[in-house]
VOMAR-995040 format. One record per residue (C-alpha): chain; z, x, y. Coordinates in Angstrom, 1 decimal, decimal comma, padded with zeros to 4 digits. Layout:
% residues N
(A (Z X Y))
...
END
This chain:
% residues 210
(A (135,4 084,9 129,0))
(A (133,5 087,2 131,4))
(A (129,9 086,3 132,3))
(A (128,3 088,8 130,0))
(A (130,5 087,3 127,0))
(A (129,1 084,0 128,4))
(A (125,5 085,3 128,2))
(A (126,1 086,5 124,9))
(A (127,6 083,1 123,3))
(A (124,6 081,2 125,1))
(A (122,3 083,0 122,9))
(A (124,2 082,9 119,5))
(A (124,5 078,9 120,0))
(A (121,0 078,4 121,4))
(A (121,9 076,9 124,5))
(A (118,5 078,0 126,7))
(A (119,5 076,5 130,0))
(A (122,9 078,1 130,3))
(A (120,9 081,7 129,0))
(A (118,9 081,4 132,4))
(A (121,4 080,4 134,2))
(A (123,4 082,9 133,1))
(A (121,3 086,0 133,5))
(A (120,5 084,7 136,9))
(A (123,8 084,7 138,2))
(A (124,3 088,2 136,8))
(A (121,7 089,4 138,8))
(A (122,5 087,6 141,4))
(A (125,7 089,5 141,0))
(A (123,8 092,7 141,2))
(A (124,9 093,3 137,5))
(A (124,0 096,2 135,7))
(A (120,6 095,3 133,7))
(A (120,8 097,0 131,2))
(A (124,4 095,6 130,5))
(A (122,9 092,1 130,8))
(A (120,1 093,0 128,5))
(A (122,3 095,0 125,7))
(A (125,6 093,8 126,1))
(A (124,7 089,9 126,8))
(A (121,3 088,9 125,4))
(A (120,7 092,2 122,7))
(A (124,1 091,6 121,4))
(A (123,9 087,8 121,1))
(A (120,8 088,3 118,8))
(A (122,3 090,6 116,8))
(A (124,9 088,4 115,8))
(A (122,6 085,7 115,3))
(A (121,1 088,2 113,1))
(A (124,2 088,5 111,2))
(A (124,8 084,7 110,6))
(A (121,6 084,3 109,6))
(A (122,9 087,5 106,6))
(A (125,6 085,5 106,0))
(A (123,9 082,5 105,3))
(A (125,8 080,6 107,7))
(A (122,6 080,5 110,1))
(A (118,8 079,1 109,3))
(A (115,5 079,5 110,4))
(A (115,6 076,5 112,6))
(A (119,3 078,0 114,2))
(A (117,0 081,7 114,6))
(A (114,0 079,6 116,5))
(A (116,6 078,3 118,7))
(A (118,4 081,5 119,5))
(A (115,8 083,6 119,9))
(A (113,6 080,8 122,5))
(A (117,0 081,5 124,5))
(A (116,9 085,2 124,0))
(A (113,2 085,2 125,5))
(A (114,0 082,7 128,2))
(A (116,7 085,3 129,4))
(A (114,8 088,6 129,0))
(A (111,3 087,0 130,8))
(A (113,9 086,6 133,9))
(A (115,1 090,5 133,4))
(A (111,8 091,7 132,4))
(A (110,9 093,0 136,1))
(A (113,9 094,9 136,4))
(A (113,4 096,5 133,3))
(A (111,0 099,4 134,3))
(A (113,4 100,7 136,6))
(A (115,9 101,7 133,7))
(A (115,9 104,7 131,8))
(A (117,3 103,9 128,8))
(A (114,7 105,1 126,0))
(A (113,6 102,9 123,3))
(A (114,2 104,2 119,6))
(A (110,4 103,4 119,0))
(A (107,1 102,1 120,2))
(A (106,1 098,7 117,6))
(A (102,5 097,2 118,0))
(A (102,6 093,6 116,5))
(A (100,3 090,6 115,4))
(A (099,2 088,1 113,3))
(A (096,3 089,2 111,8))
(A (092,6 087,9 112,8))
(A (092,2 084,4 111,5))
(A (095,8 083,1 111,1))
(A (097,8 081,2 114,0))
(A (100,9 080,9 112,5))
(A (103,6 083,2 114,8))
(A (106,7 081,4 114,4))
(A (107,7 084,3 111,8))
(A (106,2 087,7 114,0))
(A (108,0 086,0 117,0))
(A (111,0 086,0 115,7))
(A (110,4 089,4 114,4))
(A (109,7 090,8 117,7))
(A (112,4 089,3 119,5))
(A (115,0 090,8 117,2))
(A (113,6 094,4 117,5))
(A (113,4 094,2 121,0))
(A (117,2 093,0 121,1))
(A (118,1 096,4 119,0))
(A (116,5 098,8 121,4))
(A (112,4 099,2 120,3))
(A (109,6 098,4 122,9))
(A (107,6 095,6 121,5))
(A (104,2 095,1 122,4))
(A (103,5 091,3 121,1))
(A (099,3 091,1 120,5))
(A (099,9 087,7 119,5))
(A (098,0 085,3 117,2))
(A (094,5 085,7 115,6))
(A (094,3 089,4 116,4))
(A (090,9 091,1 115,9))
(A (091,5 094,9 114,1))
(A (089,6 096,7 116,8))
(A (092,8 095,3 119,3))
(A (095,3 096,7 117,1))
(A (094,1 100,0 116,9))
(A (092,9 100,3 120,9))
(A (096,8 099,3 121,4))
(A (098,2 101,7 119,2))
(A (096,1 104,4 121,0))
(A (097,0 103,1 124,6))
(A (100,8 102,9 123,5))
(A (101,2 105,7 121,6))
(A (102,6 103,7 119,0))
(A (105,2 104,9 115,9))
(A (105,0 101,5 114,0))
(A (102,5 098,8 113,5))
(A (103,6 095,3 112,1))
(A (101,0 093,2 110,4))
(A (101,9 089,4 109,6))
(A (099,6 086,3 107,8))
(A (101,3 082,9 106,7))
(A (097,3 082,7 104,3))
(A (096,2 084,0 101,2))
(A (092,4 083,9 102,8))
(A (093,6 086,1 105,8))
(A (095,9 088,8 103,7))
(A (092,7 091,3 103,4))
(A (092,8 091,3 106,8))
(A (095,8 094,0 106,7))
(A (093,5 096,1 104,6))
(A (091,1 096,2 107,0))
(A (093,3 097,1 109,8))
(A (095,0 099,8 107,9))
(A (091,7 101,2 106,8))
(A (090,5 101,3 110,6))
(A (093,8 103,0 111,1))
(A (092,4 105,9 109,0))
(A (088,8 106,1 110,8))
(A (090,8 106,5 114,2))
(A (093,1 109,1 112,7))
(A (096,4 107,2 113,5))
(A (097,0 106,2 110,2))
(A (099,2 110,1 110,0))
(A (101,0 108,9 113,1))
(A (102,3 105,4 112,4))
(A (104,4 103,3 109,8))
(A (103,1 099,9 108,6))
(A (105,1 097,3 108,4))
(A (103,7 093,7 106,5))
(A (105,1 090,2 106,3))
(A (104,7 086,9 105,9))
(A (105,0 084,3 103,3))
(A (102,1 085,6 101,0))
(A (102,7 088,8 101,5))
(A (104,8 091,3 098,6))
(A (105,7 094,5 098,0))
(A (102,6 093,9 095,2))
(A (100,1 093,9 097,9))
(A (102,1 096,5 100,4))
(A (101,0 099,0 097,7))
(A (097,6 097,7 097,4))
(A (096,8 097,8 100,9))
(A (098,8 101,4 101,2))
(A (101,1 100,2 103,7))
(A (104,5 101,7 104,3))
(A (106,8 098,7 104,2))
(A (107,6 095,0 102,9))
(A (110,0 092,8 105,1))
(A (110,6 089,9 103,7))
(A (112,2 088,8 107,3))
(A (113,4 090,1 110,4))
(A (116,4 091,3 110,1))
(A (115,3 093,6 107,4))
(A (112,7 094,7 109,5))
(A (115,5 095,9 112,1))
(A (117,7 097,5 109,0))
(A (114,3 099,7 107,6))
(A (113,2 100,8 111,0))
(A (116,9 101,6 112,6))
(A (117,4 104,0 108,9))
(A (113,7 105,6 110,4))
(A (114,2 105,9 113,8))
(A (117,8 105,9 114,2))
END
């Protein structure tokens, strides 16, 4: 197999030391980046993705793949603004002030930046006021709310309301997840979309933006 087809198989089976080393010898090798990043790493996820359809991959197999998929595109990351290659959208995500629990938004994040949109990761705990002062700074076309808690779920109200005041609310598409999250409460709140997991998340927003 050829290095890239390497890179890509490192991801799919989780294997995070041979992902660096990997991507290292491909720059090394004055490789194309965005090859390495699309063809290698991007593509890996996305058949991770697809196992993960087909029921032959987990959650814990998607943690995995996706701490390998990170590990390799922190190495790239520098090159990265020396490309050209447009993303299909700008996506501003977080969990939601109050909440800590990530495991679900970073596995959402990784697999949108493997299919082509610029992620910018807030984190954990997220105040409102930082979601909308990054959705002005970035220009954003999507915002992506997450909670794991009941208590914190009003939370995406808030921030949806302060999307109003700031007269972005026009300009953007709201996504929310997480485990007490439901399409119930998506229409509560007046948010655009439900995901249920990641790789719907990727299949809504690639029918929007593609």
């Amino acid at each position: 197999m050829s290095l890239i087809e390497n890179l890509r198989q490192a991801v799919i089976e989780g294997e995070e030391e041979s992902t660096i080393e990997i991507v290292q010898e491909l720059i090394d090798k004055k490789f194309d980046i965005n090859a390495v990043l699309f063809e290698g790493l991007c593509e890996g996820m996305k058949e991770v993705g697809n196992l993960y359809e087909q029921h032959e991959y987990f959650i814990p197999e998607i943690i995995i793949s996706a701490d390998a998929f990170n590990a390799g595109f922190e190495i790239i990351k520098p090159f990265l603004e020396q490309t050209e290659k447009k993303p299909k959208a700008v996506v501003v995500i977080g969990v939601v002030k109050g909440d800590i629990h990530d495991i679900g938004k970073n596995i959402v994040a990784q697999f949108l930046t493997a299919n082509g949109y610029k992620v910018i990761d807030l984190g954990r705990n997220i105040h409102s006021d930082l979601f909308i002062e990054k959705t002005k700074e970035n220009n954003a076309d999507v915002v992506c709310l997450s909670t794991l808690m009941s208590p914190t779920l009003e939370e995406m109200g808030v921030i949806i309301n302060k999307l109003k005041e700031n007269k972005l609310r026009e300009k953007v598409k709201v996504f929310i997840g997480g485990a007490t999250a439901d399409p119930d409460f998506m229409e509560e709140i007046g948010a655009d979309y439900y995901c249920k997991d990641a790789y719907e998340a990727v299949n809504i927003l690639d029918k929007i933006f593609s």
